[in-house]
N, C-alpha and C positions, 0 to 999 in steps of 0.2 A: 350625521353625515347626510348629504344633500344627494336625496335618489337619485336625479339626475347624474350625482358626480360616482354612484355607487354603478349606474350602468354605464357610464363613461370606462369603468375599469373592467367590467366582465366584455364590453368589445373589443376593448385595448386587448385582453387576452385573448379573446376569440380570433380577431385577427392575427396575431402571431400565432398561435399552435397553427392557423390555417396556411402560414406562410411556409413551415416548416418542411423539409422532406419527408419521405419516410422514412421511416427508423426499420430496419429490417438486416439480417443479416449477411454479411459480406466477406468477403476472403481476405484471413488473416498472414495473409502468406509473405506482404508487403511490409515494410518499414511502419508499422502504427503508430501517429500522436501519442502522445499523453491530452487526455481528457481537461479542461480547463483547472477544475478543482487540484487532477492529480497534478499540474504544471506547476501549481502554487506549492502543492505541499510537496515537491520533488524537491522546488528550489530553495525552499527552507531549509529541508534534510540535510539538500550539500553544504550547507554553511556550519552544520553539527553534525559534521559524522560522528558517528557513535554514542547519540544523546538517545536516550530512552522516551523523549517527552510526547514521539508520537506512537506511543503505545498504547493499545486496549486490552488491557487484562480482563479476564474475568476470572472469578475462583469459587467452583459449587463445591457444596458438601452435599455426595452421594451416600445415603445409609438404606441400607438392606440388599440384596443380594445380586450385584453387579454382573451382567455379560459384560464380559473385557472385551471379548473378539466382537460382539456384536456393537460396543461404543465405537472401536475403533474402525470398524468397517463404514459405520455412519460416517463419524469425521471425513474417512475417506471419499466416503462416496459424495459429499457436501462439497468436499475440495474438485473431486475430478468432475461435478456441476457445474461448476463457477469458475471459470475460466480468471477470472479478476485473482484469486488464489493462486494460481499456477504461473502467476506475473514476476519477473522481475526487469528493471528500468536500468536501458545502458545507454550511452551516445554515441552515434552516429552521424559522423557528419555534424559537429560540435552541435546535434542537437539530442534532448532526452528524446525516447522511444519506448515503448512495450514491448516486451519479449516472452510472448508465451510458451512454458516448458512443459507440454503434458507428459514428457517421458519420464521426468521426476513422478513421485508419490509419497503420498502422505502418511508420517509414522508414526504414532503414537508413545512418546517416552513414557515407559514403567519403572518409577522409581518405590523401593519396597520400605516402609519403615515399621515393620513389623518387629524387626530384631532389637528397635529402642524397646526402653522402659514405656507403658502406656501412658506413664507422667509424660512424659517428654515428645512425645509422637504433636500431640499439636500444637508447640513452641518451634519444632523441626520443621514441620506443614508449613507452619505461617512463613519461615525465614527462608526457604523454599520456594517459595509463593510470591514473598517478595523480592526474589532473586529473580525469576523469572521475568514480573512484572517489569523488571527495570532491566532485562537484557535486548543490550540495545539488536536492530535487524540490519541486514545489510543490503541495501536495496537493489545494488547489482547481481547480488547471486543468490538472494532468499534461503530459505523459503519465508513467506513473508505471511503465513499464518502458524502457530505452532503449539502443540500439544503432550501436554505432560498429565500421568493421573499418578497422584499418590496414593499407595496403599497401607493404610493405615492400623485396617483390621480386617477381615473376613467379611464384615456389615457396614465398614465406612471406609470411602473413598471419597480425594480431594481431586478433582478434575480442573486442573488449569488451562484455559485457552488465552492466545495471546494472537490479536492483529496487529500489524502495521495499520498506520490511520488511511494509507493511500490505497488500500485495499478492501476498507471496510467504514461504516461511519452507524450513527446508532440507528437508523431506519432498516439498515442491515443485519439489525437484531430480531426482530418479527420474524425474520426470512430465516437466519440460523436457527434459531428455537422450534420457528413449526416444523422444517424440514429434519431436525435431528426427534424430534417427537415422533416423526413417522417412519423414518427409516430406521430404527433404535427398536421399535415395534413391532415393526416388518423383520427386520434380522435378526432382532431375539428369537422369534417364531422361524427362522428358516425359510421367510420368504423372499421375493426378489422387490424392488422397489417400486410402491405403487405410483413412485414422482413422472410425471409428463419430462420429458427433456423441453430444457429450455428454446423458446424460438431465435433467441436471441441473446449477447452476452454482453460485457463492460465496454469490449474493442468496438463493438458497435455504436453503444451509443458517444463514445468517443470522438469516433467520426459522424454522425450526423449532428452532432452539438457544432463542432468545427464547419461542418457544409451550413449548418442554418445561419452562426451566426458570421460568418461570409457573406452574406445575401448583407447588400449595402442597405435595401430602406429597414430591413431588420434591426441593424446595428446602430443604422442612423436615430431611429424610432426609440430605441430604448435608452442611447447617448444625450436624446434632446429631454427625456424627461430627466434621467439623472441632474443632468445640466440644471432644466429648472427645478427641480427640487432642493438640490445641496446648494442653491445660493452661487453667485458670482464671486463672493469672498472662500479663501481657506477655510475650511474648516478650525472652530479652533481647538488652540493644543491642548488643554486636558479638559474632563467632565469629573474628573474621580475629586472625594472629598480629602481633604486637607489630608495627607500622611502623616504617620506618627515620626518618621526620619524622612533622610533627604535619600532620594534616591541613588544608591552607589556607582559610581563609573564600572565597577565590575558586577556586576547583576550574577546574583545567583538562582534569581526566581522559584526561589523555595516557596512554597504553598504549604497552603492551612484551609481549614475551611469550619464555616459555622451550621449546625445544621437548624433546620426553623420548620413550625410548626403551628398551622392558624389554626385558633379552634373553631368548631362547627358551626358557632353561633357567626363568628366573624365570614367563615366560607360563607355560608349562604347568604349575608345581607349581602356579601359582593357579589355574588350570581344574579339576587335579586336587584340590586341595582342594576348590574349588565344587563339584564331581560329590560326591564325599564326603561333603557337610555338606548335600547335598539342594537349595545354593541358585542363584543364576543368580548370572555374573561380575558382572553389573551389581551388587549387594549386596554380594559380597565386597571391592570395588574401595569402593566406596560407604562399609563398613565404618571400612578400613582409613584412608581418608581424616576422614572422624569423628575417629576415634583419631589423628591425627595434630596434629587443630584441638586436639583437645584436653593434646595433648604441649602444643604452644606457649600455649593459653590457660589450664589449670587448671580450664577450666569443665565441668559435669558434664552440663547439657541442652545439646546438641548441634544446631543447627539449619541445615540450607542449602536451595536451591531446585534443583530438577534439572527440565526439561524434558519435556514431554509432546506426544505427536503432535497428541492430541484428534484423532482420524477413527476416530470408531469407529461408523462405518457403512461397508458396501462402496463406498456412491455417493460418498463422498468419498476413495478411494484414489485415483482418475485425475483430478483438480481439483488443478491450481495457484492458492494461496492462502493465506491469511495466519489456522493453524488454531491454532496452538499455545499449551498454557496453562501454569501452570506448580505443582509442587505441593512443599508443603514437607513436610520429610522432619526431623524432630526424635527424636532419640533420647536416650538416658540413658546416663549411665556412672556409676554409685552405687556404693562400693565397690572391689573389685578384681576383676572379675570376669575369667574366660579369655577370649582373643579370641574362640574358638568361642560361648562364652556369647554376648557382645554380639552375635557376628555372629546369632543364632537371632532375638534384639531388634530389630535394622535389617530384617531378612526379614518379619517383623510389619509392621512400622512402611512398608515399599514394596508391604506386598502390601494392606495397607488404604486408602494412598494413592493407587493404580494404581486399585484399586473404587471410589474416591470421587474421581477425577482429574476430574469433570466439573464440579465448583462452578468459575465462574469465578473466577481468584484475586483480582481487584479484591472480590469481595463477604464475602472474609476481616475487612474491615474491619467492616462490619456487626456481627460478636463482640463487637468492643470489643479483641479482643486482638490483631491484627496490625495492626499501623501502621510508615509508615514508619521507616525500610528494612527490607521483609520479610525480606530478609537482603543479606548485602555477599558472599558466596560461591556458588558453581554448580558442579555439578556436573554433567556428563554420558558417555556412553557411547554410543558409533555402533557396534553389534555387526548391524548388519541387511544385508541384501545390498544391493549400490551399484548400481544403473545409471552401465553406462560409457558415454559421447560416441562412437562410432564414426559417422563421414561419410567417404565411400563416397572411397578416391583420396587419403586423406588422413593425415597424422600427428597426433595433436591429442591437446598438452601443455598441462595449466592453470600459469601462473607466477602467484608469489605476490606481491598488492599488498597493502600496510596503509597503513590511511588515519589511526592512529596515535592513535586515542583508541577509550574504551571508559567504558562505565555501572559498569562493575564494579570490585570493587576484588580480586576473585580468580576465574578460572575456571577451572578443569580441565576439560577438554575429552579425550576417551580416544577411540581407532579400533580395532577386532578386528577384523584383515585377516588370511586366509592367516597365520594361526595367528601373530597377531605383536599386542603392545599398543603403540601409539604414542599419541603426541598432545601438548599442550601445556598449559600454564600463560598463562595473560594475566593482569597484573596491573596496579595503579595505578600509575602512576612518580610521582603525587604523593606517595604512599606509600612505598613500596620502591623502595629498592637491586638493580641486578640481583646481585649476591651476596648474596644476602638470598634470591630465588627462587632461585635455582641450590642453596643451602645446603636450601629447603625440599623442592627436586625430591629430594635427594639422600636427605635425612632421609626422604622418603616411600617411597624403593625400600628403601633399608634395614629402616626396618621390615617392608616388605612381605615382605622376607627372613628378617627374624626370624619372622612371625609363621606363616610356609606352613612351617616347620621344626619351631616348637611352638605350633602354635594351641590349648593346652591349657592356657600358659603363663598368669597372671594377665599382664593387662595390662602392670602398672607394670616387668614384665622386658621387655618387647618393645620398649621406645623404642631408639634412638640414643642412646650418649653422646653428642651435639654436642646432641642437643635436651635431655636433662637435666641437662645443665651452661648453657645458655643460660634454661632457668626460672629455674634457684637464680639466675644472674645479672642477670636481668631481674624484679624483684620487683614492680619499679613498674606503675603503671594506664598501660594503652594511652593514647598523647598523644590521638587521637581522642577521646575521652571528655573532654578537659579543657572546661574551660568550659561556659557554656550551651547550645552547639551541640547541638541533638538530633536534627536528623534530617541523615543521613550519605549520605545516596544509595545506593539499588538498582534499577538499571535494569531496562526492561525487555531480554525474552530477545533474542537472537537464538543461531542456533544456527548456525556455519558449520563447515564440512569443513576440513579442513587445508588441502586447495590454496585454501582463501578465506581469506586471511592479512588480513580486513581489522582486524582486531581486535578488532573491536566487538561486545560480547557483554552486550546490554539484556536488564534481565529488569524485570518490572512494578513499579511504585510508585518508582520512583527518577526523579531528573529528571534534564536535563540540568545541566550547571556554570552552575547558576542563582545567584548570593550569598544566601547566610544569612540572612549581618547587613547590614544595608549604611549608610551615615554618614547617611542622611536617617532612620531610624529611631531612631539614636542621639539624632536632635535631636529627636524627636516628643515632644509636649507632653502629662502624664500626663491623661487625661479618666475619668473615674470616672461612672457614670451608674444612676441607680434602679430604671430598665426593668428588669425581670425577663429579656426579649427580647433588651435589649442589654448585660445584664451578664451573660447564658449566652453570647452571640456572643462577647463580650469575652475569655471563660475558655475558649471550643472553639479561637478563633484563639490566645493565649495556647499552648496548650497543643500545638498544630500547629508552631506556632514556636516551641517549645521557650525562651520568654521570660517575664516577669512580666507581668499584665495593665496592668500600670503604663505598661511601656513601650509601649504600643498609643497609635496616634490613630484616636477614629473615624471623621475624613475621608480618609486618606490614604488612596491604593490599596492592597489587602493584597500585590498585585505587586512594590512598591515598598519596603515590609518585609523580603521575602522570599519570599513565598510562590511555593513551587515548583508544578511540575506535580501531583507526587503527593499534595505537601501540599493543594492544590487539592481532589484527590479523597476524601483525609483529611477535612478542611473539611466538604467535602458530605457525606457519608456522618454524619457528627457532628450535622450539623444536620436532616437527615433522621429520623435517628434520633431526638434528643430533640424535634424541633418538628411532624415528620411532612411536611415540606415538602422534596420535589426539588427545588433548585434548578438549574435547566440548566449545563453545567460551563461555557458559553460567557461566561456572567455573572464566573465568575472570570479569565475569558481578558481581558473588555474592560475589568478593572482596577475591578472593586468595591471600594467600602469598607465599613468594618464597618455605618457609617450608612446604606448603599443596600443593605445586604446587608439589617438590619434591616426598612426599607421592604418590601423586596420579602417576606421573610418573612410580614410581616403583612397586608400585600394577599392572598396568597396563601389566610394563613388563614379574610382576611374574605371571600375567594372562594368555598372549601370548604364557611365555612357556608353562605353563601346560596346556592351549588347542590346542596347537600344537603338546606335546608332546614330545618336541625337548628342550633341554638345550640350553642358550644361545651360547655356545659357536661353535653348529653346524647352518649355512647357507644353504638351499639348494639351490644351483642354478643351476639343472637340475634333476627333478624328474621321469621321466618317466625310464621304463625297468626293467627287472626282474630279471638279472646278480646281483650278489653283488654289494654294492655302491665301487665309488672310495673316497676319502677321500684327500682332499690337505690343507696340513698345510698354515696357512699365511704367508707373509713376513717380514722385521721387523717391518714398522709399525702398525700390527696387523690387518690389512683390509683383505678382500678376494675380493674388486674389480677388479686384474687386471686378475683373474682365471675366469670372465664372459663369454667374448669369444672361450676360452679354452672348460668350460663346453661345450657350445653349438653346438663346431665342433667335441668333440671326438665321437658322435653318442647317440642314443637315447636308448641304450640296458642297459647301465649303470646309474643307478644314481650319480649324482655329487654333493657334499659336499662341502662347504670351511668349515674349522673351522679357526675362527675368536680368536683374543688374547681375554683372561680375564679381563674385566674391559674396552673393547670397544666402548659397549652402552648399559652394565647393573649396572653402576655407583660401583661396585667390583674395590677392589684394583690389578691393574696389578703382576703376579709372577714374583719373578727375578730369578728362577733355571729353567735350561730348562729338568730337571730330574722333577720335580714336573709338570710342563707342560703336556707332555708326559703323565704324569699318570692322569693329569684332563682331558686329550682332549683323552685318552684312554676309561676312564669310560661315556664322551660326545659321544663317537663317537657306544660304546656300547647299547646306548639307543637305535639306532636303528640298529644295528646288533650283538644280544649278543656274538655272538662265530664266530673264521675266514671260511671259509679263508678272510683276510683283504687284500684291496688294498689303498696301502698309496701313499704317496707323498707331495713335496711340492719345491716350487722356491724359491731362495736364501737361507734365515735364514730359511726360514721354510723345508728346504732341511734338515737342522741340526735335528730341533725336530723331524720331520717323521723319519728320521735315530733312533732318540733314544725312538719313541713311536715301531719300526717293533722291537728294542732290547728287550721291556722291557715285547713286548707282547711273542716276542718268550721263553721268559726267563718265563713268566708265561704258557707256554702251550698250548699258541693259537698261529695257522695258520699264517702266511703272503705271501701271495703268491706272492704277486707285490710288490715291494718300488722302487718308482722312486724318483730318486734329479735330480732337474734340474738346470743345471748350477750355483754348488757352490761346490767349494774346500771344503776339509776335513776341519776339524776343529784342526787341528794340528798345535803343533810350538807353535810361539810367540803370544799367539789367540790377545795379545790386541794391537802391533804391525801392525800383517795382517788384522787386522778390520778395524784400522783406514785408513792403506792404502788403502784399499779398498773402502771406504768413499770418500775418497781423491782421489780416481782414478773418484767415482761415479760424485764428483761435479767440475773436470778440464778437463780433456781427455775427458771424451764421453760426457760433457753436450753438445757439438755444435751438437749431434747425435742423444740427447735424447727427445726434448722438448714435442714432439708428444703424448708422453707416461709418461714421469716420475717426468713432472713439478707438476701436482696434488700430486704427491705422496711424492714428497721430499717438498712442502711450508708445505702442512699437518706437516711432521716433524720438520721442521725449524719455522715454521709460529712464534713459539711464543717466549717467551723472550728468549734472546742469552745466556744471563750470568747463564739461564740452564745448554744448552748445557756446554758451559765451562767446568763448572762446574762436569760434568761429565766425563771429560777428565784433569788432574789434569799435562798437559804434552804439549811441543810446540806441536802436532799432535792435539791436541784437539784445541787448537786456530787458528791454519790454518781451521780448519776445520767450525769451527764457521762461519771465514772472510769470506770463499767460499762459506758459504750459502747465506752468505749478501750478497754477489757479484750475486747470482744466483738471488734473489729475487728481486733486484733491477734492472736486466737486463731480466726479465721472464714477460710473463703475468699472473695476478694476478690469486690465487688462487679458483676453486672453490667451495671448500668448505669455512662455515665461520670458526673462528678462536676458537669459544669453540669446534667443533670438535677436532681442531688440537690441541686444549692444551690436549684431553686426547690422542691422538695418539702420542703427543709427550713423554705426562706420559708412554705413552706403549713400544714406541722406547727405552726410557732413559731403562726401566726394563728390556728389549729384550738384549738390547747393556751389562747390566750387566750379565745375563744368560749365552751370550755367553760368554765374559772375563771367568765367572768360571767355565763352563764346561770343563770337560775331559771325552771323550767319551773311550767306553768298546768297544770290538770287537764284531761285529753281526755276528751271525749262519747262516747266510742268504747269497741272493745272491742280489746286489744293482746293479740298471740300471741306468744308468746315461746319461743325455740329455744335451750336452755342448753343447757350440760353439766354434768357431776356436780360439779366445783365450780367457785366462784367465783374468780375470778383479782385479786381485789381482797384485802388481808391481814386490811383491817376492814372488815367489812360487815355490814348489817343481815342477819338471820336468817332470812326467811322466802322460801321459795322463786323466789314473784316478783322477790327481787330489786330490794325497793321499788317495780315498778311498779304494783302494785295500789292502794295513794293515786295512782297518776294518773289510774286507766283508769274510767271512771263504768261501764261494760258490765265490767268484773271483766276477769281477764289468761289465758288460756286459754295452759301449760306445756305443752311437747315438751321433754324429753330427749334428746340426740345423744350419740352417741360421742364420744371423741378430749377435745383443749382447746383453750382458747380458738385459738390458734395453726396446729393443724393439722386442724380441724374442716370447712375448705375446702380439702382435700387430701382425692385416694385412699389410703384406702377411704371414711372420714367422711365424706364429701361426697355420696356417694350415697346414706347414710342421710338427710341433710338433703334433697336433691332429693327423695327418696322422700316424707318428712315434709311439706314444701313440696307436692309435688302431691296427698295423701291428706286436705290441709283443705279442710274443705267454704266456698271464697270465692264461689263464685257466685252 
């Protein structure tokens, strides 16, 4: 890794902890969040009540002469420490919350098995043990840590401890152990606790995580690396090696696992490598496993999820709690490069993840590009020193219980102890053959063999012959992938120690063995509907279930379809996104349908307005100053994102407006006259300035309406002091001739000029079905025009937004595109300013400067020249020539 790019990342860190509040204690007296992690793993829960899969067992064997009163006073006094223990999770206000109960206390179950045969006592123990392990918790009423000791004999006892995962995760386990070592100590002996009280507790850092990552260049900072990291494309759908079956529509995510064991000689060449190559084991391990996904899969972007403490404050090292987030780790294998190569590539790629490990991973979705399953593989590494159990008098062995199911469908799990690498494999049994993992454990040391001998070597010499003889024999697509099934399951994490054999190893956005598809979907009756609102719900659910919109009913529960947990959080995050409205996740808990999902959507919206006070159709994206607002019409396809920048440099004295088209994102049917326009975004834009003088404006098409909102106001008797168009011809002539050539100049001529700026804005238009478009153009111009999108889209990078946005921007485009065809504009009383550039972006046009507008404007058209074209003239740098131009007119 490249020093430069290695202190690129300790700044990158330094500045955010530096942005950060303080973390410090605060009155829990209030309605408390849920912590970002405990959000994920709340919403999981509700999707399986009563599923055991986020439980941590642990099971010692106590030999030689046990304080009972003094273990259980421990436990207790460990619980009444840790406020995160004394938790249980209700809603309010359809949303989840923390509910701390100190008045409850902590009891330690004695169960006696003395009166069996001594044969039998630990066959009892174990089934005991694993009864516990797998009793599922109840996260509204807890208690959500729990403790049983069995007595087995006078000199041995089995001590069962049991966490919920939201309560506890394995970094939690240094903190339990030391702290029961010492109070275990202390109250054997009769004395009182030598523990300091905590300065600080879980509800704490709950809320400062929620205030930090609130702070916009925070969010934004960590959004843009994600962003560039994972690529412009989806992520793709599997990394995992061919299965031995096809994945079942009813998952039962039963687990197994292998365990593994490098010898000495192979530990140290890999250590000594890593000292060599400058990186940490955690990488080279990490590497090598990549390269092995990609022996079995042939795929070149490499992606899996590895685990992360998230405690990166002091105050959170001695807090037991539920911290851990998780960060994906995507690399390349392009070519043939040496293992040394790739590995320099993985080293990059952990040390900018580790910098930016603070984005929660649920808000990946946000992107647009990670969506369920963020991945079906995990990787990690415990190379950190262990707190050992020592109680005072006593021997204390952990034995291993599995409770035999698991989220994952692969984990490698690694330990660096006393110079030794162990660990294990857990895998799917609905999946895999255990000869099948035993074959991958094997392929994996081997290569690791090959590759500490010649990591100089190009890759494709370092496999296994068993694994490049099973490629050439397995040609076929993963059975996973067959059919419509899209989303595959990745759980959330859990991270457990060897001695915690429970199996289960959740990482985020995966549900539990929730069904797919299920036979009442199959019978759902196809409903098609006009709504704007309800045919984007129709195609984000669609799309979530990995289904045709067809098969959707809008009454049924989306539950009952299939909808999983993560799909749940998938779902929101979609609708959020394109509609602006949170929906609470609880709303998919108690079995919405697409038709109540609608309702609520638009309640909401008609909420917003009216405590805003603002009609949908006004945006503010600059509110500060006490001058009249200025007002910019949209473009055609009805957005007001590319006037962002715009607002923000023409100065703070003004406020700044977009008005946005009708039927955008308040599920309203788009208008097709831009005379009626003009008089709904007149009576919008009146709400909040009843009487002129009015400052208007607007780029390209919206150049047209602001032209005919300054007519229709001056015709009614108010003011307009300013109307600015910025680069767009009159609307004169042939209108549906110079439209389309204009179009056609938009997607031939300037695309190799444009991409920077105007690829989001034309796939939004194009994104969705072609034989719309056509269809709107009944003329060869209309099918060139078509071809040149598909030519654009196929040669672009992908769009980011998703696609039910675009289908109503394209509804809004097609009704814009008509507005124009039948407008003929009337001459304005006025005087019009106009912001071109050096040429015209139209192929035939009239000649003189204005542009044509001067037959409109009775006060003549007063010319500014800008930089740049039509395209990127609301981009840095041109853009601050226009704000500049824009502030230096004398409007007042």
């Amino acid at each position: 890794m490249e020093q430069s790019e290695i202190w690129d990342a300790f700044r990158t860190v330094i500045k955010l902890r530096n942005m950060a509040p303080p973390l410090v204690s605060v009155s829990k007296n209030a309605h408390i969040h849920l912590s970002f992690p405990q959000e994920r793993l709340w919403l999981l829960s509700q999707f399986n009540p009563g599923s055991c899969a986020y439980n941590i067992p642990y099971v010692l064997r106590l030999q030689g002469a046990l304080n009972t009163l003094a273990l259980e006073e421990s436990l207790r006094e460990i619980w009444r420490r840790h406020q995160t223990l004394q938790t249980t999770f209700k809603v309010v206000e359809s949303q989840p919350i923390q509910v701390i109960t100190p008045h409850q206390t902590f009891a330690l179950k004695i169960v006696n098995l003395q009166h069996l045969p001594p044969s039998d006592r630990d066959s009892q123990a174990r089934r005991l043990a694993t009864e516990e392990a797998q009793q599922p918790f109840n996260l509204s009423q807890g208690p959500l840590f729990r403790g049983t000791l069995l007595q087995l004999s006078p000199e041995e006892h089995w001590l069962l401890i049991t966490f919920h995962h939201i309560v506890y995760d394995y970094w939690s386990e240094n903190v339990l152990w030391r702290e029961l070592t010492v109070l275990y100590a202390a109250f054997s002996t009769q004395q009182p606790s030598p523990l300091e009280e905590l300065p600080i507790q879980y509800a704490d850092f709950a809320l400062w995580q929620r205030q930090w990552l609130q702070q916009e260049e925070v969010l934004e900072m960590l959004l843009s690396y994600w962003q560039k990291q994972l690529g412009s494309k989806p992520l793709p759908p599997n990394c995992l090696p061919p299965p031995d079956k096809k994945r079942p529509i009813l998952e039962t995510r039963r687990s197994a696992y292998q365990k593994l064991a490098l010898s000495q000689k192979l530990t140290e060449a890999l250590q000594a490598l890593t000292s060599n190559e400058g990186v940490t084991l955690f990488q080279t391990l990490l590497a090598a496993f990549q390269l092995l996904l990609h022996g079995y899969t042939g795929q070149d972007a490499l992606y899996l999820c590895s685990p992360v403490a998230n405690r990166n404050r002091q105050q959170l090292e001695g807090l037991i709690g539920y911290f851990i987030n998780l960060v994906i780790l995507r690399s390349h294998l392009e070519g043939d490069p040496s293992f040394r190569e790739f590995l320099q590539q993985v080293t990059q790629v952990v040390s900018g993840a580790y910098a930016y490990q603070d984005l929660p991973v649920q808000m990946l979705n946000s992107l647009g590009l990670v969506r369920s399953p963020l991945s079906q593989v995990m990787f990690a590494l415990l190379n950190t020193p262990r707190q050992t159990l020592e109680l005072s008098g006593l021997t204390v062995n952990f034995l291993e219980i599995d409770s035999g199911t698991t989220d994952f469908d692969l984990y490698l799990y690694l330990v660096e102890e006393a110079n030794t690498l162990t660990g294990k494999l857990t895998y799917n049994r609905d999946l895999f053959d255990e000869t099948t993992i035993i074959q991958i454990l094997e392929n994996w040391q081997t290569l690791l063999q090959n590759l500490v001998a010649n990591p100089e070597k190009p890759i494709s010499q370092l496999f296994p012959p068993t694994l490049s003889r099973r490629q050439k024999a397995e040609p076929t697509p993963n059975p996973s992938k067959e059919g419509n099934r899209r989303f595959q399951g990745s759980p959330d994490e859990k991270i457990s120690p060897p001695e915690d054999e429970s199996g289960l190893f959740p990482i985020p956005h995966s549900p539990f063995p929730i069904p797919h598809l299920q036979v009442r979907r199959q019978e759902a009756k196809i409903e098609q509907h006009h709504s704007p609102l309800i045919a984007s719900l129709q195609e984000y659910v669609a799309q979530v279930l990995g289904i045709s919109s067809s098969q959707l009913n809008l009454q049924l529960p989306l539950q009952e379809m299939g909808l999983g947990s993560l799909m749940a959080m998938d779902l929101r995050n979609q609708v959020k996104i394109g509609w602006g409205v949170d929906v609470p996740i609880v709303k998919f808990i108690e079995g919405v349908s697409i038709a109540s999902l609608a309702n609520y959507v638009s309640e909401q919206l008609s909420t917003v307005a009216t405590q805003s006070g603002l009609p949908p159709e006004l945006v503010p994206l600059q509110v500060e100053g006490t001058k009249p607002p200025f007002f910019c019409v949209h473009p055609l396809a009805g957005v007001v994102f590319p006037y962002y920048d715009l607002a923000n440099l023409v100065g703070k004295e003004r406020p700044f407006y977009g008005i946005q088209s009708v039927g955008i994102d308040d599920g309203r049917q788009p208008l097709t006259s831009i005379e009626e326009m003009a008089g709904q975004y007149i009576k919008a834009i009146q709400v909040v300035q009843p009487e002129g003088l009015y400052f208007l404006g607007g780029w390209s098409y919206g150049a047209v309406v602001a032209f005919e909102m300054a007519r229709q106001l001056q015709q009614a008797g108010q003011k307009v002091a300013f109307l600015a168009l910025i680069d767009m011809p009159s609307p004169y002539g042939d209108k549906t001739q110079n439209f389309l050539a204009t179009y056609k100049f938009f997607l031939t001529s300037s695309t190799r000029l444009i991409w920077p700026y105007v690829y989001d804005y034309l796939a939004l238009v194009f994104a969705e079905r072609q034989q719309q478009i056509d269809s709107s153009f009944n003329n060869r111009e209309g099918q060139k025009l078509g071809a040149l999108s598909q030519i654009l889209r196929s040669q672009s990078r992908p769009m980011k937004f998703r696609q039910p946005t675009a289908r109503r921007m394209l509804q809004v485009t097609k009704a814009n595109i008509q507005a124009m065809i039948n407008y003929t504009p009337t001459v304005y009383p006025g005087k019009i300013t106009l912001f071109r550039t050096s040429k015209p972006c139209f192929a035939k046009r009239i000649g003189d400067e204005s542009w044509g507008w001067s037959d409109l404007a009775e006060e003549g058209v007063e010319i500014h020249f800008i930089p740049g074209h039509h395209f990127n003239l609301l981009r840095y740098p041109h853009v601050e020539v226009l704000a500049q131009k824009l502030q230096a007119v004398p409007i007042d």
